[in-house]
N, C-alpha and C positions, 0 to 999 in steps of 0.2 A: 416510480423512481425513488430513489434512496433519498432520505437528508443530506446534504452536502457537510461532509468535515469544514468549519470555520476556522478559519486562520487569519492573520495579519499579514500584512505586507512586510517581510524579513526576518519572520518567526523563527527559529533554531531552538533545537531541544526538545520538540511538542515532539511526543510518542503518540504515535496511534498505533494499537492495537487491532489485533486483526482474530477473532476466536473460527479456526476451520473448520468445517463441519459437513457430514456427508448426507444426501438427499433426507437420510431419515433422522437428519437433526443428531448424528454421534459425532464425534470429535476425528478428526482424523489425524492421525499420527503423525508426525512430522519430522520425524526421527531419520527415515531414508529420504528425504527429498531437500533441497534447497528453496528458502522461499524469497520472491521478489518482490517490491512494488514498485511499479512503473507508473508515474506521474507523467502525462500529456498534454500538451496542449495543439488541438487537432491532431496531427501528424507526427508532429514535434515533440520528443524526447525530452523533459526538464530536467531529469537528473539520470542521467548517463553516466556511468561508473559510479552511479551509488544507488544502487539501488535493492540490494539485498539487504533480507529480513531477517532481527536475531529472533531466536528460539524460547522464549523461558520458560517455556514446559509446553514441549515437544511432545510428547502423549497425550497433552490432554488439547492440541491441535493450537495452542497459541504464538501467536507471532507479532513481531512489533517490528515498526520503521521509526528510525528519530531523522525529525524532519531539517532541513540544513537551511541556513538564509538563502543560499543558491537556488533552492527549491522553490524557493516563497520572494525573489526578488521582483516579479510582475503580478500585477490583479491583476483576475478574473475567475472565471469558471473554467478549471480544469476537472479532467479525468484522470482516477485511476485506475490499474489492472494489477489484480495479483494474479500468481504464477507459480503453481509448484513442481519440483523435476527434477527428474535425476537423472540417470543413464538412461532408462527405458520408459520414463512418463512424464509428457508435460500436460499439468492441466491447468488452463486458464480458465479464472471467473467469466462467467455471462455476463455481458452488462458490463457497468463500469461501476464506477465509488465516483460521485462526485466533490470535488476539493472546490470550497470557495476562497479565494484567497482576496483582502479586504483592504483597502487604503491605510495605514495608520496615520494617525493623525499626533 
């Protein structure tokens, strides 16, 4: 299992980065595809209608989400999924990205 992305309880603005890359470790372009990251919790949706991903250099397979306080207004352990797709291809990751999301004090 992955390390879980650490976060606070109503964090906004954290970028996580996302570097694509295909079984043999090359970057994959990201140019025709749109990317997503859907954060879950079990079944449940936490950010619904925000969940696409900007580009900042699309060739070389990179992608980012800034994370919203909506996103991050309950602890615990959630999941993520990214998603890339366009007309004719959706591919989703294996697995998930674990998000910790932590009390602030």
């Amino acid at each position: 299992m992955n390390t879980a992305i650490q976060l606070n309880q109503n964090d906004a603005g954290v970028k996580i980065v996302f570097l694509c890359r295909d079984e043999d470790g090359r970057p994959v372009d990201l140019t025709k595809y749109a990317v997503d990251f859907f954060l879950y919790d079990g079944e449940t949706l936490l950010n619904e209608g925000r969940t696409l991903c900007g580009k900042p250099d699309s060739e070389l397979g990179e992608a980012d989400y800034v994370i919203t306080a909506e996103d991050t207004s309950a602890c615990g352990l959630f999941m993520g999924k990214l998603r890339l797709s366009n007309s004719v291809t959706d591919i989703r990751n294996i697995g998930g990205i674990p998000v910790e999301i932590k009390e602030s004090f």
